[in-house]
ZAKE-171588 format. One record per residue (C-alpha): residue in one letter; x, y, z. Coordinates in steps of 0.2 Angstrom, whole numbers, plus 2048, in hexadecimal, padded with zeros to 3 digits. Layout:
N
aXYZ ...
This chain:
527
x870816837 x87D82183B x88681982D x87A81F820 x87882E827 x889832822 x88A82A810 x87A83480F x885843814 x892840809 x88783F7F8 x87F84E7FC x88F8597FF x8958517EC x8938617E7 x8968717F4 x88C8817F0 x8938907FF x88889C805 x877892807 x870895819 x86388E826 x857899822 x85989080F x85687F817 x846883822 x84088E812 x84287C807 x838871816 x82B87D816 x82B87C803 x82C86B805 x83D8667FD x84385C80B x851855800 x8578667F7 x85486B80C x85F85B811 x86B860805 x86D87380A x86F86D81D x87E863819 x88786F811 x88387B81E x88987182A x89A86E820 x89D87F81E x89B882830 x89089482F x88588D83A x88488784A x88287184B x87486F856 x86887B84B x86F87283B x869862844 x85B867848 x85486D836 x85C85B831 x85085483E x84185D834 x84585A825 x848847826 x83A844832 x82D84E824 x836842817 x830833821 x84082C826 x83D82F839 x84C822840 x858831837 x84E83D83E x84D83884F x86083784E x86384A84B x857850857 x863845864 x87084E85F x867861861 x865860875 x873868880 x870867892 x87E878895 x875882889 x86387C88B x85F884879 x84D885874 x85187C864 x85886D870 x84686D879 x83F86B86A x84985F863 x845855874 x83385A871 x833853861 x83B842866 x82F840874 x820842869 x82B83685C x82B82A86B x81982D870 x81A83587E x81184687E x81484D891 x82584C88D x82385587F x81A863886 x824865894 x833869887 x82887387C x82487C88C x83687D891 x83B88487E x82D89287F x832896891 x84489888A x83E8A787D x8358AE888 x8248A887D x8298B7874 x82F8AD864 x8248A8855 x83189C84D x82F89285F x81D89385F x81F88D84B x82887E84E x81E87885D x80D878853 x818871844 x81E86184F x80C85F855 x806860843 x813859836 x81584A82F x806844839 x7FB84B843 x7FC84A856 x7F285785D x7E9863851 x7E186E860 x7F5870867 x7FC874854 x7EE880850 x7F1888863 x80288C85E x80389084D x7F789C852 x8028A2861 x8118A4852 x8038AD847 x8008B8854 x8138BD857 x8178BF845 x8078C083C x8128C6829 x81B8B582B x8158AC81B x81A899822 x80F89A831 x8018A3827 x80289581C x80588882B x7F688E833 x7EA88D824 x7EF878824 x7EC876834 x7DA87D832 x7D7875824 x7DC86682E x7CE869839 x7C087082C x7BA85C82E x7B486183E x7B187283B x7AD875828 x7B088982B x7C288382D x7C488281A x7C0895817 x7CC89B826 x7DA88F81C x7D789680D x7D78A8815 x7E88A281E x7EE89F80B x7EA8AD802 x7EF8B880E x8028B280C x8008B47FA x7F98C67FC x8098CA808 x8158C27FE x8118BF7EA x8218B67E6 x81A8A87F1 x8168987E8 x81188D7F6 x8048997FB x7FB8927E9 x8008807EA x7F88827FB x7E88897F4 x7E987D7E5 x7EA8707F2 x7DC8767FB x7D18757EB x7D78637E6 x7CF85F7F8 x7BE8687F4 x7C085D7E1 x7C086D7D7 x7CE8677D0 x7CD8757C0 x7D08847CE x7DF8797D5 x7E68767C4 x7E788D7C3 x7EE88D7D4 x7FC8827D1 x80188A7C0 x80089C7CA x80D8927D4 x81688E7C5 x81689E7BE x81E8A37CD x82C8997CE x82E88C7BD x83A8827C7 x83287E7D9 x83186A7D7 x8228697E1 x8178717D6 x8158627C8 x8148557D4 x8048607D9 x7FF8627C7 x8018507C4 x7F484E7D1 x7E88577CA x7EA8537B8 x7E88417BF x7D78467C5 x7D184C7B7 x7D783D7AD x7E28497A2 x7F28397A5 x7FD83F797 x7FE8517A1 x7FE8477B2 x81083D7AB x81584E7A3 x8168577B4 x81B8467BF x82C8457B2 x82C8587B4 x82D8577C7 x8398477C8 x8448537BD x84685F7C6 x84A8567D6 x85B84C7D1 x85F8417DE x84F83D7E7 x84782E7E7 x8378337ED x83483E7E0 x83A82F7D3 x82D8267DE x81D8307DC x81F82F7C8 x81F81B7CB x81181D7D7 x8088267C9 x80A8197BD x80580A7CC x7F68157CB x7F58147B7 x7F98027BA x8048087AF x80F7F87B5 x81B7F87A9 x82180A7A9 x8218077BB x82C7FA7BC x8378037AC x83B8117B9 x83D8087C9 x84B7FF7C0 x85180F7B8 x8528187CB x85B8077D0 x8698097C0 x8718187CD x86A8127DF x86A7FF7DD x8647FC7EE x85780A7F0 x8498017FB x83A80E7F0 x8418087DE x8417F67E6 x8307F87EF x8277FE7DE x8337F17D1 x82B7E27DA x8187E97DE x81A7EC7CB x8217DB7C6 x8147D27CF x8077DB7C5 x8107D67B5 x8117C57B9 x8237C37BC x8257BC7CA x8347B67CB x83C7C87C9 x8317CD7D5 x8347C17E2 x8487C47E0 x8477D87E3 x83B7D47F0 x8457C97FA x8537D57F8 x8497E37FD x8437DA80E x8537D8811 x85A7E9810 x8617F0821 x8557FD82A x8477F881D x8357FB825 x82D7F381B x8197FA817 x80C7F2819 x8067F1806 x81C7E9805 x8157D880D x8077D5803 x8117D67F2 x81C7CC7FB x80F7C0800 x8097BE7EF x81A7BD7E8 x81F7AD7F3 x8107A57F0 x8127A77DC x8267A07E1 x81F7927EA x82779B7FA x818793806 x822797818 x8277AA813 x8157AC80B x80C7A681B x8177B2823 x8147C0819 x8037BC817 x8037BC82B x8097CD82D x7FE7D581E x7F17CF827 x7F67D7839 x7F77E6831 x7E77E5828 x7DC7D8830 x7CF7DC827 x7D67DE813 x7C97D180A x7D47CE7FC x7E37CA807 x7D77BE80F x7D27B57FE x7E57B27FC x7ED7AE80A x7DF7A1807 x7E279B7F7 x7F37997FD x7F178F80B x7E4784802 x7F17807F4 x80177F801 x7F276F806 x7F3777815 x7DE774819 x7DA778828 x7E1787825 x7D978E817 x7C778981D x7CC79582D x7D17A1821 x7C27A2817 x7B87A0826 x7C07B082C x7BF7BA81C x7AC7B581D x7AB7BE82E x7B57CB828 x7AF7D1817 x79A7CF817 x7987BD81B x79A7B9808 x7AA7B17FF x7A77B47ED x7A47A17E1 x7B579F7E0 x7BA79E7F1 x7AC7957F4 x7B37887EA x7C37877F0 x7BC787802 x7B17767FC x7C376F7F5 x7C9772807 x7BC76C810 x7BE75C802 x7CE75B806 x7CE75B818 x7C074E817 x7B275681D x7A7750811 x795758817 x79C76B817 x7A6767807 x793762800 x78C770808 x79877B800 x7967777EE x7857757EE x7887887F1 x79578A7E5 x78A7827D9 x77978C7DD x78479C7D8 x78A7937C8 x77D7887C1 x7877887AF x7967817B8 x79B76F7BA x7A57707C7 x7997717D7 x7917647D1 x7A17587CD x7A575B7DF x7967597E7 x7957477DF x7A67447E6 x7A174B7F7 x7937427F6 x79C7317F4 x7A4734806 x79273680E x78A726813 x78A71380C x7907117FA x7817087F6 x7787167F9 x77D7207EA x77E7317F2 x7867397E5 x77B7337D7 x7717447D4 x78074E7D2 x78A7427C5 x77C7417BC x7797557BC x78C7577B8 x78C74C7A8 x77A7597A4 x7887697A5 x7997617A0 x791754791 x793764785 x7A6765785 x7AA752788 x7BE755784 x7BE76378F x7B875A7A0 x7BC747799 x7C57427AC x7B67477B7 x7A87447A8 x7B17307AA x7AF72F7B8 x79F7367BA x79A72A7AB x7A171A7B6 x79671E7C4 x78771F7BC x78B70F7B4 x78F7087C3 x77D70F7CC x7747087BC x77B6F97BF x77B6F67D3 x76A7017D5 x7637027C7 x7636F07C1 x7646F87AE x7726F07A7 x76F6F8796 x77270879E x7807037A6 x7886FE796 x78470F78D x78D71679D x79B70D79D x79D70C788 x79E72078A x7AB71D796 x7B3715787 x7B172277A x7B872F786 x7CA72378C x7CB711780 x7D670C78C x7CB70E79E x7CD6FD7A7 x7BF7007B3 x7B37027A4 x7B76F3798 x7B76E77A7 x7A66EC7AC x7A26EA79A x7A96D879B x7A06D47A9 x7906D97A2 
């Protein structure tokens, strides 16, 4: 990790730019930029105008916000000085500790860092509510408790204003009045200072939650009119003009955004997101490779190449960038990775890595009813039996006790196959109550049926004779079963029946279907 880290390093300091500062960096994480924010920090921290542990720090922010904690973690390890005892090193630790799930610890160094200022610093008070709050919520009641503390210290600063209003609006599920206090939080940081355009992203954003997705549309061009270049703004737009089905402006301000924010993969990624959300698979999988021209192994471009490949039906491509990207080092794979995956080995014929990716799509999401129907499928036509009935059996318990007509069939060919021929019966005779047009219950029922009992019995009499009354309309179509559904019925005529005549129209439409059946002309000899 450390590794990356510095190559990281070293492509962001390409181009130095002097004089940029701290305060720059937390400006671009609360704007959001984490990687223009990664990117000022580095060249901070190669000019030396500030000291480390604080560079570390904001590097711990800003990669933790851009949702690669393992980097994270690593600079907030690198903040704490035991002969200084700053109160950026307790919260680094603090920060850590919740990272590792452990929130005593966490407030007994969020405790220990206000205890260092004297609890007389907003920033402190900031950063506490932030780390309860950002990327994920912790503890609402403890961000909100100290946002409001740093409100309370600075009540001008525009970042905790506009802090404050999220973590209400946070809450307004359990208290709806939250929503007005956010938007009060957020107007009143535009009012202080007009040249703010987060302060209108946030009330677009606000608006885009209540649906009103026309008065978030004004808001984020306020923004824009603000400030033409802040990246942010079009994603947002792209958003909303997705909501209102206006996609041409939605690809307009995606391509607008990625523009504006060379370098970074995630902003390349939203644009294919977009189109995934188009299934627009195509252009999806035009731009994945596009992003992979300059970052061959970039785990996003590979993640959305093969999601995309799969849709288009190639799976071959897919299943090569897949397997690649599964083998990347420090991948984490999401949970969304293994069912592509799953899919993709089962179109390669890959049955072990597709039971093992179907395994662990399933642990994630026990309960994902398509998932289910697949893994199924799969393991029904890996003639792995056993196994599919379980499976089906288990999608029954956990989707509605139904499985739609097609794996109902499937589930008779398993129970067929597995030779248990009284629940194979029972399950077509299901299948085919659903689909009365089709022959295919009914050719498997006779077949079923054939198991069951003595063969003089003629079990499977009915269900022949009701196969030939649906397949006889399309006699090239369904010539294999429709023979030997005519031989049986020959046979029956002849054995119990005692109607030879019948027997021999059976047996001569044998004939017209294959000349060259054996079974049929001898019977036809010996009669």
């Amino acid at each position: 990790m450390r590794k990356l880290i510095l190559t990281a390093a070293t492509a962001f300091l390409s181009v130095i730019l002097f004089g940029q500062t701290l305060q720059e960096a937390q400006k671009q994480i609360d704007n959001e930029t984490y990687f223009k924010a990664k990117q000022t920090l580095y060249k901070v921290l190669a000019a030396g105008t500030e000291s480390k542990p604080d560079v570390y720090y904001y590097l711990g922010n800003a990669y933790l916000k851009d949702d690669d904690v393992d980097s994270a973690k690593l600079f907030y390890k690198m903040v704490y000085n035991p002969d200084t005892r700053s109160a950026l090193g307790y919260l680094a630790n603090g920060r850590l500790a919740l990272l590792n799930k452990n929130t005593v610890e966490a407030k007994q160094n969020f405790d220990r860092a206000l205890q260092t200022t004297k609890m007389k610093n907003a920033n402190i008070y900031y950063e506490i509510g932030d780390a309860y709050f950002k990327p994920n919520v912790i503890d609402l009641q403890a961000a909100i408790t100290n946002f409001e503390a740093a409100y309370n210290l600075d009540n001008k600063n525009t970042s905790i204003m506009l802090a404050l209003g999220d973590a209400y609006l946070e809450n307004s599920a359990n208290e709806p009045s939250m929503g007005g206090k956010a938007m009060n939080k957020y107007e009143s940081a535009s009012e202080i200072n007009k040249s703010l355009p987060l302060a209108w992203i946030k009330i677009g954003r606000l608006s885009m939650r209540g649906r009103i997705y026309d008065q978030a549309i004004d808001a984020f061009n306020k923004a824009l009119a603000i400030d033409p270049n802040y990246a942010v703004i079009y994603k947002e737009l792209g958003e909303a003009y997705y909501y209102t089905k206006q996609f041409d402006k939605m690809i307009e301000n995606f391509k607008k955004y990625v523009a504006l924010s060379p370098g970074d993969a995630k902003a390349r990624g939203s644009l294919m997101e977009m189109y995934v959300r188009g299934k627009e698979w195509e252009k999806a999988a035009e731009e994945a490779t596009n992003g992979l021209k300059n970052d061959s192994l970039n785990p996003l471009y590979m993640r959305f190449l093969f999601y995309s490949n799969y849709e288009l039906k190639r799976y071959k491509e897919g299943y090569e960038v897949m397997t690649r990207y599964m083998t990347l080092p420090n991948v984490k794979p999401k949970p969304t990775d293994y069912i592509y995956a799953a899919r993709l080995a089962s179109q390669m014929n890959d049955t072990t890595a597709a039971f093992n990716y179907f395994n662990t799509a399933l642990g994630n999401d026990s309960t994902n009813c398509d998932l289910l129907s697949e893994f199924a499928k799969t393991l029904f036509l890996s003639r792995n039996y056993t196994a599919a009935i379980g499976q089906y059996e288990k999608k029954k318990a956990a989707c509605g006790g139904q499985l739609t007509s097609l794996e109902v069939y499937y589930l008779g060919r398993a129970y067929y196959s597995n030779n248990d021929f009284v629940n194979a019966d029972t399950t077509f005779a299901e299948f085919a109550e659903r689909n009365p047009t089709s022959p295919d219950g009914y050719f498997w029922r006779a077949r079923s049926n054939v198991q069951i009992g003595k063969p003089e019995d003629f079990n499977a009499y009915p269900y022949y004779q009701k196969y030939i009354d649906v397949a006889g309309s399309d006699p090239q179509k369904y010539k294999s079963n429709l023979t030997e559904a005519y031989l049986y019925l020959g046979v029956y005529s002849l054995e119990k029946g005692k109607d030879k005549a019948k027997a021999k129209e059976y047996f001569n439409k044998v004939l017209e279907l294959d000349p060259n059946d054996a079974n049929a002309a001898e019977f036809l000899k010996q009669l």
